[in-house]
N, C-alpha and C positions, 0 to 999 in steps of 0.2 A: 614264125614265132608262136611259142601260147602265150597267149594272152588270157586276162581275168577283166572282166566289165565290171567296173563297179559302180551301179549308180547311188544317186540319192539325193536330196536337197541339199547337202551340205551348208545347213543355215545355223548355225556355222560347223566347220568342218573342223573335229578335235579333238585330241589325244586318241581316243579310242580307234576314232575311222586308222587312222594310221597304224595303231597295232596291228589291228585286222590283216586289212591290208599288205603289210609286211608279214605276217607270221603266215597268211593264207598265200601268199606268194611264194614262201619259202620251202612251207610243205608240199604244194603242188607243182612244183620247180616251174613258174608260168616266167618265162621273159619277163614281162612288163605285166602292170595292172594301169588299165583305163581308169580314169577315172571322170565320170557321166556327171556332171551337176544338172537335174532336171529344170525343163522351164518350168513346167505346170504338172508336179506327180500327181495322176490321179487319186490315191491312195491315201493323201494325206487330208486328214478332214478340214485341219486349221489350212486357210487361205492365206492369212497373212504371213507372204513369206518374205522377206529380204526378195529386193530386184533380182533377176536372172544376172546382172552385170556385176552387184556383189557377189553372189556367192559364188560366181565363177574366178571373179578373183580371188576370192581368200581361199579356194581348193587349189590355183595358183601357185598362193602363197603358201601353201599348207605343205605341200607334196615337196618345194624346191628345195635340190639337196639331193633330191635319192634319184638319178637315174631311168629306175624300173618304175618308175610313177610319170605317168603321161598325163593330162588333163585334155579330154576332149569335149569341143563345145557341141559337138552334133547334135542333143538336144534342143541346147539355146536355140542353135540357130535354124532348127526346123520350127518351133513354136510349137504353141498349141498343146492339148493332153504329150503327153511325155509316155508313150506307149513304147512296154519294151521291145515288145516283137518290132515294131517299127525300125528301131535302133537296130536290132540284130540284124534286120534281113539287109539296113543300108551299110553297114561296118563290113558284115561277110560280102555282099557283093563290090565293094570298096576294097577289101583287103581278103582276095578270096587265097592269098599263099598263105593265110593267119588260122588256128585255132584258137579260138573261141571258149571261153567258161563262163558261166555269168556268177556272181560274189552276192549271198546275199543274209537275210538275220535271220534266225531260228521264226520272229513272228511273219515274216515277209512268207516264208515257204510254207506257215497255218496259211496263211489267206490267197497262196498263188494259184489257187482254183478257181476265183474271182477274178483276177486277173484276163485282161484283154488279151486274146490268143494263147492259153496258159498252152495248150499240147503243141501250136506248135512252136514256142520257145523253148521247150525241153524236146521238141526235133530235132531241133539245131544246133542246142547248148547243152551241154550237162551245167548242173547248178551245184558251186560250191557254197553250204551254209554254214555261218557259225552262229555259237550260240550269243543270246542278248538274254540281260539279266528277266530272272522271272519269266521266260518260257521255256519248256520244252521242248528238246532239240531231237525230232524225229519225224522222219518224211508222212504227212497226210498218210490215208489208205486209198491213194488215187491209183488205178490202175495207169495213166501215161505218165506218174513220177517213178513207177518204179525201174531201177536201173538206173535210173538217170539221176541221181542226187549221192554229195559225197558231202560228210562234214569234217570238219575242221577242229584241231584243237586248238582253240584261239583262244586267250587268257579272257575271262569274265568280269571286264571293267564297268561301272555302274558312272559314266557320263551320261548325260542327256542334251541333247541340243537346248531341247527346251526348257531346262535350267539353268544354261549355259545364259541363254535369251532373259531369263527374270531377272539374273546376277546382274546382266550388262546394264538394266532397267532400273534396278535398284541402287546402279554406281559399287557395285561388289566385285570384288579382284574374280580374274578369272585365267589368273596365273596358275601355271600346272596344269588347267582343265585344254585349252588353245594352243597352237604354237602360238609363239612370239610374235613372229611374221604376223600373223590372222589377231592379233591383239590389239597389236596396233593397227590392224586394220579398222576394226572396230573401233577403235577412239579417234581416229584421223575421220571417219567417215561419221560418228552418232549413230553407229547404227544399235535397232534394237532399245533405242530410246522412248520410240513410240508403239503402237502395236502396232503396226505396220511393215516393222523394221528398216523404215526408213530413217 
């Protein structure tokens, strides 16, 4: 099968990840998209995230219904930094009859130079990117991205998790921005009440 990785924190996981995901699914005809809730992204400055045990449920939550949406814990359950090379090389030797893509935002592919083993994830993966509002959608001048990056014309929806998270704080609907499913996760749980997202 091709497959598409997509990871991310999913704290919370909404409307938008889901266009994505389906529209980047459709144009690059992949079977299925993974879908990766990190324990610990390196990459993100804010620490305070929602436990690993919510946001694996509400990506869950988020995806049921469609099929070609898989939610894997493989990160959860290794711990620790959330390194992607790490995920790739245990998925490909896990699932070596699979092809492999990895799914990611126009700012993720600015800074995948930084990134922990960047050349050899694009060894192994080509990277599909779409754009995210306010960047520019065009591969670095890295000599081991070139050839190896495809983008996406994925519609340009302006969510943000992290105003998803002040809405939830501030008791402000967050209807239209979540699925359903993941809304009432959100109120069943408090989460995003505190900073902590507990």
């Amino acid at each position: 099968m091709n497959i598409g990785l997509f990871g991310g924190s999913f704290d919370p996981p909404h409307l938008a990840h889901l266009i994505v995901a389906e529209t980047v699914r459709e144009q690059f005809d992949l079977d299925q998209v993974w879908w990766i809730p990190a324990f610990d992204p390196p990459h993100k400055a804010e620490k305070a995230l929602a436990s690993a045990r919510h946001r694996l449920e509400m990506t869950r939550r988020a995806t049921e219904g469609n099929p070609a949406f898989v939610v894997s814990d493989v990160e959860i359950q290794r711990t620790g930094p959330s390194y992607t090379v790490d995920t790739v090389r245990a998925l490909q030797a896990a699932y070596p009859e699979h092809t492999f893509s990895l799914i990611l935002g126009g700012d993720s592919l600015h800074q995948f130079a930084t990134w922990y083993q960047p050349e050899e994830i694009v060894a192994r993966v080509p990277l599909i990117v779409y754009r995210r509002p306010g960047v520019a959608v065009e591969a670095p001048a890295v000599p081991f991205l070139e050839g190896r990056v495809r983008f996406a014309r994925a519609p340009l929806i302006e969510i943000s998790a992290t105003e998803i998270r002040a809405r939830a704080r501030a008791g402000r609907s967050l209807r239209y921005l979540v699925p359903d499913a993941v809304r009432a996760y959100i109120d069943e749980q408090g989460l995003y009440l505190m900073a902590n997202g507990e």
